[in-house]
C-alpha positions as CSV (number, residue, x, y, z in Angstrom):
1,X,35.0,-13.2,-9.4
2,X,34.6,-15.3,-12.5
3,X,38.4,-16.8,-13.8
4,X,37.6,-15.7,-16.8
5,X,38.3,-11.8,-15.5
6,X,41.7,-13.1,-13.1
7,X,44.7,-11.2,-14.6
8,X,46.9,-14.4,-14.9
9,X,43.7,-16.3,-16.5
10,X,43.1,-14.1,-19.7
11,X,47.2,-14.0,-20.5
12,X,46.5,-17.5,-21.8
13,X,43.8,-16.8,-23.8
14,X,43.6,-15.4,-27.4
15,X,41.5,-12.5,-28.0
16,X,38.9,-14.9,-29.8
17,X,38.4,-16.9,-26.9
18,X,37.8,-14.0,-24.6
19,X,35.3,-13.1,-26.9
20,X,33.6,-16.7,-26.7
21,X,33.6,-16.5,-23.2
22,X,32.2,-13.0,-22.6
23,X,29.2,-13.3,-25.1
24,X,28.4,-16.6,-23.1
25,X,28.8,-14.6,-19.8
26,X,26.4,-12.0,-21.0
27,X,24.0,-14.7,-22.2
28,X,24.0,-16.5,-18.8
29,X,23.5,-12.9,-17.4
30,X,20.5,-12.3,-19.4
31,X,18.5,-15.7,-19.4
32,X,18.0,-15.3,-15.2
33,X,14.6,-12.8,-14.7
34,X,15.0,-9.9,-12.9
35,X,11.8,-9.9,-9.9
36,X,9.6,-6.9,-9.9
37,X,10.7,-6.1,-6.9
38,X,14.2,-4.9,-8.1
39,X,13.1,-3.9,-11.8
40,X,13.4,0.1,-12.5
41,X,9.8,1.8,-11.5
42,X,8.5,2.9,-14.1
43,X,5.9,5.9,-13.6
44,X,4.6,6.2,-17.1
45,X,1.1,5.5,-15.6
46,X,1.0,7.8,-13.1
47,X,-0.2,11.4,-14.0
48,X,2.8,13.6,-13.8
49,X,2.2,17.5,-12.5
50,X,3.4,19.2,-15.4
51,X,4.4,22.1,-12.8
52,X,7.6,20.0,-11.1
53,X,9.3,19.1,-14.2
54,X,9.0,22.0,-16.5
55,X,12.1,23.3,-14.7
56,X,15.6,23.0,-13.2
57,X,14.2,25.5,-10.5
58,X,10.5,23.7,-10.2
59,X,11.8,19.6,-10.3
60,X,14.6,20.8,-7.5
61,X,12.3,22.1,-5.7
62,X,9.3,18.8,-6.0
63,X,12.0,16.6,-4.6
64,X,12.8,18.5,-1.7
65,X,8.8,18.6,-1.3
66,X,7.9,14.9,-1.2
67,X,10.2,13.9,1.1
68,X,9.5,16.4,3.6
69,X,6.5,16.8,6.2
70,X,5.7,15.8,10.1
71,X,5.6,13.0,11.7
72,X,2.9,10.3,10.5
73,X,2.4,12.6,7.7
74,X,2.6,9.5,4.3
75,X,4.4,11.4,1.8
76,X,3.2,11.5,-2.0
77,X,6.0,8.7,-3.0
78,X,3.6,8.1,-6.4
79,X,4.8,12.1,-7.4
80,X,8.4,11.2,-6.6
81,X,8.5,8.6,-8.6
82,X,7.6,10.9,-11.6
83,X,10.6,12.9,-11.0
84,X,13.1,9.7,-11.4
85,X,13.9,8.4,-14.9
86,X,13.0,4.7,-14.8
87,X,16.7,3.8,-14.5
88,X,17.1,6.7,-12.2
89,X,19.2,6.3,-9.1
90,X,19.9,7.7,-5.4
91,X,23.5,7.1,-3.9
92,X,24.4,8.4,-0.2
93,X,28.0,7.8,0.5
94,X,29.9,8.8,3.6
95,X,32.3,7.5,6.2
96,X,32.0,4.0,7.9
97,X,32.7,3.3,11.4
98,X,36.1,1.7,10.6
99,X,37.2,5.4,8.9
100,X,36.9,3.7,5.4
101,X,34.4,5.3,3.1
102,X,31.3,3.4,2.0
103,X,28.5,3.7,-0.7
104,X,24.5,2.4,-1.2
105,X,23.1,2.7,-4.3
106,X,19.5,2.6,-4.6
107,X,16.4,2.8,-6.7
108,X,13.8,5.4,-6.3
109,X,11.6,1.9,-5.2
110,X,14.6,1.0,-2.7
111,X,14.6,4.5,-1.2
112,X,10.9,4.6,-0.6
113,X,10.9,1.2,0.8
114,X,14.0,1.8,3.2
115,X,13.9,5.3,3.8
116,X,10.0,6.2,3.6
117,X,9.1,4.4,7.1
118,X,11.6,6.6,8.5
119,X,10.8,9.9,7.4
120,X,6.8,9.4,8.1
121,X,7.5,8.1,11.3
122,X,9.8,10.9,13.3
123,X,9.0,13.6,10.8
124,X,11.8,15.1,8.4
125,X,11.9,18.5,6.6
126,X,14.6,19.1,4.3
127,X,15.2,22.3,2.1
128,X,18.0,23.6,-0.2
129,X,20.5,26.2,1.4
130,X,22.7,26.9,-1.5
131,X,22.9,25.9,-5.1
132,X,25.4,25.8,-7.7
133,X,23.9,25.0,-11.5
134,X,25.9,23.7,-14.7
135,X,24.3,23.1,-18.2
136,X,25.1,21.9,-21.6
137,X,22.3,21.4,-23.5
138,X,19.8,19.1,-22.3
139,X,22.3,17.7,-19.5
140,X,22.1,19.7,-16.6
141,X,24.2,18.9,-13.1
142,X,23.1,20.5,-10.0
143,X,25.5,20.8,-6.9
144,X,22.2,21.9,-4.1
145,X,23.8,21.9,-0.4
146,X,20.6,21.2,2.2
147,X,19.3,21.3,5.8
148,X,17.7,18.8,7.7
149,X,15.1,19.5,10.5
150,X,12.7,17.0,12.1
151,X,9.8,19.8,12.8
152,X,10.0,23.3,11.2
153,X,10.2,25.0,14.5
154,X,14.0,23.7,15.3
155,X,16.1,26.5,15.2
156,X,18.6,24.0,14.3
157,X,19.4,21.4,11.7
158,X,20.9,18.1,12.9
159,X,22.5,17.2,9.6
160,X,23.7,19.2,6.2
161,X,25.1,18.2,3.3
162,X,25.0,18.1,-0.9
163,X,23.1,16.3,-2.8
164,X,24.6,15.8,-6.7
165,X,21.6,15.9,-8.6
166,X,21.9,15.1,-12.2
167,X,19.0,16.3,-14.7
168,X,18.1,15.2,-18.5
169,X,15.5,17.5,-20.7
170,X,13.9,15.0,-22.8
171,X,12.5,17.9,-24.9
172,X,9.3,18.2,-23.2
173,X,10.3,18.0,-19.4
174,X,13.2,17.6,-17.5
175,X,13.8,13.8,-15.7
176,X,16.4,13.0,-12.6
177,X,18.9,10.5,-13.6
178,X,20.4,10.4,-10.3
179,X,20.6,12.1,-6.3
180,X,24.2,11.7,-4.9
181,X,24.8,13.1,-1.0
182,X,27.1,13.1,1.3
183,X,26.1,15.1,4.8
184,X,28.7,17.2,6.4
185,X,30.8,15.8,8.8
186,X,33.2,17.8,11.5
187,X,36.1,16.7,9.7
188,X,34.6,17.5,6.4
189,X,32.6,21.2,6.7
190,X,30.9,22.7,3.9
191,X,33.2,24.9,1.6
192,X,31.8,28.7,2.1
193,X,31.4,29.0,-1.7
194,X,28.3,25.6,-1.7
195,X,26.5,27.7,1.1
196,X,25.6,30.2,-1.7
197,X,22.4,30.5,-4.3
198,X,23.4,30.9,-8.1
């Protein structure tokens, strides 16, 4: 941590001096490039199906879509990255092995990178078991519990949970801002009330 943040450190400084020495903090922050690699994707040249982001219902649906299918099946990962605002994020959190809870935070580009191998490789079908919808306006947050399968003929899952899916109309379509899950553990079962459709 910089000194300039340390409790004990900013006591001693007048207001004006903190101010000095955050504007020259955000300057250093700004003057370093950021590499492509980790820059926001930013879809506005790929063709966009009209169809998955006309609705809550319909861009809900598309992202359950492109991540599913069988093994050594390559998903569509250009349409998923039309669903994603450019600063868009996905965030799984759950449990650790030493019983503290943990958190990764990644860009659509990050999940397709870590996670796409995976799901092409041993096959992964996911699909949305019960919903729960709140809107204001053009903010809309939706609470969708999911399955997991590996094949469509399992008769069972081998991991639920809820996603936290946050949606922005921009007038003309509706983007994801950000996916936040956290699958069901034994000590942490799905409440009765997310296993319903609203």
């Amino acid at each position: 941590m910089n000194g300039i943040f340390a409790h004990g450190y900013i006591r001693n400084l007048t207001r004006k001096d903190i101010m000095k020495q955050t504007i020259a903090m955000l300057m250093i922050c700004f003057s370093f490039s950021v590499p492509a690699s980790a820059k926001p994707n930013r879809a506005d040249s790929i063709p966009v199906n009209q169809k998955d982001t006309e609705s809550i219902d319909a861009i809900v649906a598309a992202l359950y879509d492109v991540i599913s299918g069988p093994a050594g099946e390559k998903r569509n990962w250009d349409r998923m990255r039309t669903l994603f605002l450019p600063e868009g994020k996905l965030v799984a959190t759950g449990k650790k092995a030493d019983g503290t809870m943990g958190k990764r935070v990644m860009t659509p580009e990050e999940y397709i990178v870590t996670s796409g191998p995976f799901l092409e490789k041993d096959g992964f079908f996911e699909r949305e078991i019960g919903r729960k919808t709140e809107q204001y306006g053009c903010v809309a947050h939706v609470f969708s519990t999911y399955d997991s399968k590996k094949t469509l003929q399992d008769t069972k899952p081998f991991m639920r949970g809820i996603n936290s899916i946050q949606l922005w109309f921009d007038g003309k379509r509706w983007w994801i801002v950000s996916v936040f899950w956290q699958a069901e553990t034994q000590d942490n079962p799905i409440p009765e009330k997310y296993l319903e459709k609203n």
